[in-house]
N, C-alpha and C positions, 0 to 999 in steps of 0.2 A: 216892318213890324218891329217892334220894341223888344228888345233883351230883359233876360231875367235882371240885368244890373238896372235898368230903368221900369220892370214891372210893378205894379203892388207886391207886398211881402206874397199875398193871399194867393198868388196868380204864378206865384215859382213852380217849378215843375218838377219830378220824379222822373230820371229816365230808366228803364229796364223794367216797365210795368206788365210787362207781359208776364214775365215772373213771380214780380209783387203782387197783381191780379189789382193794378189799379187802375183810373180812369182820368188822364189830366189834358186834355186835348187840345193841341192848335193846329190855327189854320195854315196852310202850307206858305210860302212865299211865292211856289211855283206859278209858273204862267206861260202865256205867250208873252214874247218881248221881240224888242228888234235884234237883230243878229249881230255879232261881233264880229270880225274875222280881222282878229289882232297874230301878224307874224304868225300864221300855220289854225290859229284859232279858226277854222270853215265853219260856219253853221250847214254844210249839205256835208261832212266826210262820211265814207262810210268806208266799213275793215273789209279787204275783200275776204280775206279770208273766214272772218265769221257771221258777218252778215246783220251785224250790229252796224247801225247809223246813227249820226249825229245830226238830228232832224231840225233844231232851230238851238241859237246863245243867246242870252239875255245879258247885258253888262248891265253887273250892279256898282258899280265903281271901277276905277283902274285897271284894279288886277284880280277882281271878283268877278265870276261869271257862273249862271246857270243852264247846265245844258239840257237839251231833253234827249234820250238815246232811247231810240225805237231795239228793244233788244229781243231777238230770238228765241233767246232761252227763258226770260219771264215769261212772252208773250202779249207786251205790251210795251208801249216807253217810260221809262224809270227817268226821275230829275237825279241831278247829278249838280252839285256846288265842287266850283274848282277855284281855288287860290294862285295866280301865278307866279313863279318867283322874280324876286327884285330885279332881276336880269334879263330877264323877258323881252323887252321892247330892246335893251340898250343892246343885245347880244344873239340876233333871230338865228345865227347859226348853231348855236350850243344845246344841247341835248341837258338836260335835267333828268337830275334824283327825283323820286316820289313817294309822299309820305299816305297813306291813305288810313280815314280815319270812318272807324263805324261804328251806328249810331245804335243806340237801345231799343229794348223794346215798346211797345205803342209810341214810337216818336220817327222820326224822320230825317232825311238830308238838312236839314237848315239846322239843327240843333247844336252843334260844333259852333256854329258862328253868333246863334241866339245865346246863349248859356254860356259861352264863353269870349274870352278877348283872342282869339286864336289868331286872327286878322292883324290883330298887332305884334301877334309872338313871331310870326309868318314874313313879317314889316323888313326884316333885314338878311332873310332865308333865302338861298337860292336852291329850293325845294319846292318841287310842285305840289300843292296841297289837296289832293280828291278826296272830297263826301259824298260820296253815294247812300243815293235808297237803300233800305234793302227790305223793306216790305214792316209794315210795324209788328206782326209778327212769321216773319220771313225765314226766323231762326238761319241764316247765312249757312244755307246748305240747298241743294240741288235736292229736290220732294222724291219721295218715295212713288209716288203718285202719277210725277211724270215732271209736271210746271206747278209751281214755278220752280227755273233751275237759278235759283241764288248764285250758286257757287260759280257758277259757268258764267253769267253776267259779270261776277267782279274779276274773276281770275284769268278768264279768255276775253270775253268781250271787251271791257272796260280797260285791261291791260291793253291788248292791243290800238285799241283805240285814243288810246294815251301816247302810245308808242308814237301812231302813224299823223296823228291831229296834232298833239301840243307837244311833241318833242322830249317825252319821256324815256329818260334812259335805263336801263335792265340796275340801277340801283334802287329797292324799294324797301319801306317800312310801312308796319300794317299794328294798329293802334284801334279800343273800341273802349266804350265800359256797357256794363250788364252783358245782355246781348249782345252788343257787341264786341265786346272781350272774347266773349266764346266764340264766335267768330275769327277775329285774329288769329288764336291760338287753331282753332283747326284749319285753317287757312296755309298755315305756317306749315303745319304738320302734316298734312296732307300734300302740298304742294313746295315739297322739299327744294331749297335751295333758291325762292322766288324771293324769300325776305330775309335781310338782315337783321331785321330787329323786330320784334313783337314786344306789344304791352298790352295786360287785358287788365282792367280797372273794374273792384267789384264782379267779378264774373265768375259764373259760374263753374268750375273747369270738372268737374267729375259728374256724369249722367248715370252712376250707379252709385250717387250720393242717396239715401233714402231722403234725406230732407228736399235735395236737388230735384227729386221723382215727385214728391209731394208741391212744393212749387211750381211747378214746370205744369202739376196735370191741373192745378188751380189755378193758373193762367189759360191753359188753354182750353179748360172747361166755359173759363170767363169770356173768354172775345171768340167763342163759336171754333177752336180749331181744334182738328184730329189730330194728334201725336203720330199715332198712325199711320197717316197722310204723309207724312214729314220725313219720319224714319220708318216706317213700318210698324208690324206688333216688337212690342219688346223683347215677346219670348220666342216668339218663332223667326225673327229678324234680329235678331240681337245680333247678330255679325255687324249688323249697318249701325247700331247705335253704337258700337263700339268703335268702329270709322271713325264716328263723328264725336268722340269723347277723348277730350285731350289726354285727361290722366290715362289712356290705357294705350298711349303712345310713346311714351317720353323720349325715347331714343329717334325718335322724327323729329327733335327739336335740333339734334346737332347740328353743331352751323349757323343756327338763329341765335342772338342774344334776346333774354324772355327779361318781361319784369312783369312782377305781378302787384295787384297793390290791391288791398281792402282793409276796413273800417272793423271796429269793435260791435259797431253797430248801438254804441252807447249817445246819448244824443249830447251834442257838446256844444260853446258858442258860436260855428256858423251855423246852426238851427236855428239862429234865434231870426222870430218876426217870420218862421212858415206856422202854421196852422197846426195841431195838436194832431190833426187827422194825419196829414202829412207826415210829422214827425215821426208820428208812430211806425206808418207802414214803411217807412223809410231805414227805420232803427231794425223792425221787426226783417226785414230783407233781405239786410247786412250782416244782422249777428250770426246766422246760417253759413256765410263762408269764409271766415276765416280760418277754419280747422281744417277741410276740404283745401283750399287753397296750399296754407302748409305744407300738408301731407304733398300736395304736389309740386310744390318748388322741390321737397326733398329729393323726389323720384329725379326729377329733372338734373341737379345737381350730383346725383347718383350714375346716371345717364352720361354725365360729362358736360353737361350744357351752361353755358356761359347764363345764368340766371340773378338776378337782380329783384329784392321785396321791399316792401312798405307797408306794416303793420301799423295799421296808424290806434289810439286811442283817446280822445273820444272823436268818433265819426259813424254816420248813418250812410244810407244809400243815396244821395241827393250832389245835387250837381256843384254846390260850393266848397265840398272836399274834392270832385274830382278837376276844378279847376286848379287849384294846387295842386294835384299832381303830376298836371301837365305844364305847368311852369317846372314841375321837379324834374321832369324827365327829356323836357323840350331841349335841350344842350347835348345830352347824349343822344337824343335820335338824330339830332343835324350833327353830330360827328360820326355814326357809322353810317349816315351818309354820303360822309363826303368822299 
């Protein structure tokens, strides 16, 4: 499938639409494929411990592979894109770092690799690169409800599975934007001491933002989901929205190095050649948090926490600022990896 770097201008994409309450949809890459089973890569492993499997690999090139994991806790199999690092074949006893990167809303596991050149930042990393699903609006949390359990698929399942198949070692870093920024950071925070570094790109980090509450419920009034479902009622659950809301954690960040990064939200020259439509809700998406944002580097910094920002001016919500800032940031996450 063709990248946004060989798309039509027309056909670039939004990610964190669940938010924005937009509509830009591709087809998956996912499939059946023939199996890989490179040095420890099985297409049949399964964790004993959680009962998560590795039901078939697809190899998309050398050291690109998509897996399917029948997981427990969704209740279904989730695709999973994995990057190997450069070392891999040359070195099958060595245990690797892992970087894991998640995706926004209304979008998918392929979107890291579609949208950007990550493949080739990854080109001389000896970092194992995992994209997971995590549902296009999945919100990267275990449902109120019951399933899907988000959290438990990446943090148990996926983890483990990573461990026992491809030979990842207990070093990791955890990277998203929109949605999956928020992600990251309560990933981090919640599961103290799993990650060395987090970065949330554009993301939302306070769910007792009034704008944050206002986008959140015009998203998910749009693609059919219950808030409620998710986290519960706000007012009579608000213990659990508060779980899941990084600003009213900060002191669960020690130990992690954080960066945050978001946009003005003023429309600047990589806008140019998307759509007026586009631009707008892109612009309109962004300008929302960087005052939120802010406020919560301070806390964190207050907290004691090794944190890192990038206010950028002019930038929207769209995927050609956050490639940039994964060239910015790509150097320090492969040194508190190593």
């Amino acid at each position: 499938m063709p990248s946004a770097r060989t798309m039509p201008a027309g056909r670039a994409r939004l990610a964190g639409c669940s938010l924005l309450a937009c509509l830009l949809l591709l087809t998956p890459l996912y499939g059946a494929g023939t199996a890989a089973a490179a040095h420890g890569a099985d297409h049949a492993s399964r964790s004993a411990a959680t009962g998560a499997r590795i039901t078939a690999v697809r190899k998309l090139d050398a050291r690109t592979l998509d897996l399917t994991v029948q997981s427990p806790a969704v209740g279904r199999s989730v695709p999973v894109r994995v990057i190997l690092p450069k070392s891999w074949y040359s070195d099958p006893a060595r245990r690797f770092p892992v970087l894991y990167m998640l995706h926004g809303g209304d979008d998918d596991y392929t979107s890291w690799t579609r949208e950007t050149d990550v493949e080739a930042l990854a080109g001389n990393s000896d970092v194992l690169v995992v994209m997971p699903d995590g549902g296009k609006n999945g919100y990267y949390s275990d449902w109120y409800v019951g399933t899907p359990r988000w959290e438990t698929f990446h943090t148990t399942e996926l983890v483990r599975l990573m461990e026992e198949s491809f030979r990842a070692n207990s070093s990791r870093a955890v990277m998203g934007l929109s949605m999956g920024g928020f992600g990251a950071l309560n990933y981090a925070a919640r599961h103290r001491g799993m990650f060395r570094y987090a970065a949330a790109m554009s993301s939302y980090v306070d769910l007792n933002d009034p704008a944050v509450r206002l986008l959140l419920a015009l998203g998910a009034d749009r693609d059919g989901t219950d808030l409620n479902d998710v986290w519960g009622n706000p007012i009579t659950h608000n213990d659990i929205w508060q779980a899941h809301n990084p600003s009213a954690m900060p002191r669960a960040f020690r130990g992690t190095k954080v960066h945050l990064s978001a946009g003005s939200g003023t429309p600047g020259p990589l806008d140019a050649g998307h759509g007026l439509d586009v631009i707008l809700v892109g612009a309109a998406g962004e300008s929302v948090l960087p005052a939120s944002v802010k406020k919560f580097a301070g806390s964190l910094s207050s907290a004691g926490v090794d944190v890192t920002t990038h206010f950028y001016n002019p930038g929207t919500h769209s995927w050609r600022y956050w490639q940039r800032e994964l060239h910015s940031i790509w150097p320090t996450m492969m040194n508190e990896l190593d």
